[in-house]
N, C-alpha and C positions, 0 to 999 in steps of 0.2 A: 899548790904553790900558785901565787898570783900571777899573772900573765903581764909579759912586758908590755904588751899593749894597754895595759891599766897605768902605764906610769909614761905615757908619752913626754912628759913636758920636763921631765927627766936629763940628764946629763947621760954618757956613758957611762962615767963611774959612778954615779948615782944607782944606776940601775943595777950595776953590779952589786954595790953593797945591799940594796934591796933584794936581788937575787939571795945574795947570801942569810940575809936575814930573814928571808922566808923558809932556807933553807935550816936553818938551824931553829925556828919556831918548829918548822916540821916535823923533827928529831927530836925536840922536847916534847912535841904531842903522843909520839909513835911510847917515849919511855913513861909516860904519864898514862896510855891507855892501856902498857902492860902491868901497871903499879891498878889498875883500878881490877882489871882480870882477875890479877889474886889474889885481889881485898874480897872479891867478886866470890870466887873459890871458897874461902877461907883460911887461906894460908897464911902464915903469917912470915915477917922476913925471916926469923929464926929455921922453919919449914924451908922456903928456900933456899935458905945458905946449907942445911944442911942435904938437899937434893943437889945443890949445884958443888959442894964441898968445898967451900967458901966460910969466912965468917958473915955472921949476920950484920958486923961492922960495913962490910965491906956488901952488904946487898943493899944497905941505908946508903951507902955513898951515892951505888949507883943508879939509886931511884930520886936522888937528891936532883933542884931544876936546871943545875949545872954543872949536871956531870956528863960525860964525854966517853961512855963506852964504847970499848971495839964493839964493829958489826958480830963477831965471834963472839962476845960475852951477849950481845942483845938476842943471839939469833938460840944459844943456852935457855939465856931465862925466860924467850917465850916458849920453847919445849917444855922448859918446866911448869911450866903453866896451865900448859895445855893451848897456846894461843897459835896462831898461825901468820907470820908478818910477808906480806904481798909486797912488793917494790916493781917501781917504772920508772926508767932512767929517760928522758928523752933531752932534744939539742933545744936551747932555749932559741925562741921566735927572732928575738933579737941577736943574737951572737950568730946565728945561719947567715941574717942580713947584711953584718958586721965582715964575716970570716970565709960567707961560701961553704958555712963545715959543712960537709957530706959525712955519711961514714957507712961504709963499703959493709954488706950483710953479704 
């Protein structure tokens, strides 16, 4: 994700929707690199849906570039894969500066 400090010249809510738009480019990358895995494999959707016990309708949707699966259906199909999906949550640079967030460990 791109760092608020690349978008200085920015608005607050500019930034955010930037935020946000990074953030859902990023989500389409993450189901685009498990769609490439299994082409990778040799799987085909049919294979998957029948691993995951799903229709193969419904493995097409969710490989489609806007589709919007639960973390739970993402976190499935990279098992079935064989794939392993790594996540980092952190407080963006600007919203700390903005809010003070802390968040207590």
């Amino acid at each position: 994700m791109a760092s608020t400090t690349s978008w200085p010249h920015l608005s607050a809510s500019e930034k955010i929707r930037q935020r946000a738009k990074s953030l859902s480019q990023s989500h389409r990358q993450m189901i685009s690199d498990l769609v490439d895995i299994r082409v990778e494999r040799g799987m085909t959707q049919d294979d998957l849906a029948l691993i995951l016990e799903v229709t193969r309708q419904r493995v097409s949707r969710m490989e489609q570039y806007d589709s919007n699966p639960r973390l739970e259906t993402i976190r499935r199909y990279a098992n079935a894969v064989g794939a392993r999906i790594d996540s980092t949550v952190t407080i963006g640079e600007w919203h700390e500066k903005q809010h003070g967030a802390k968040i207590a460990r």
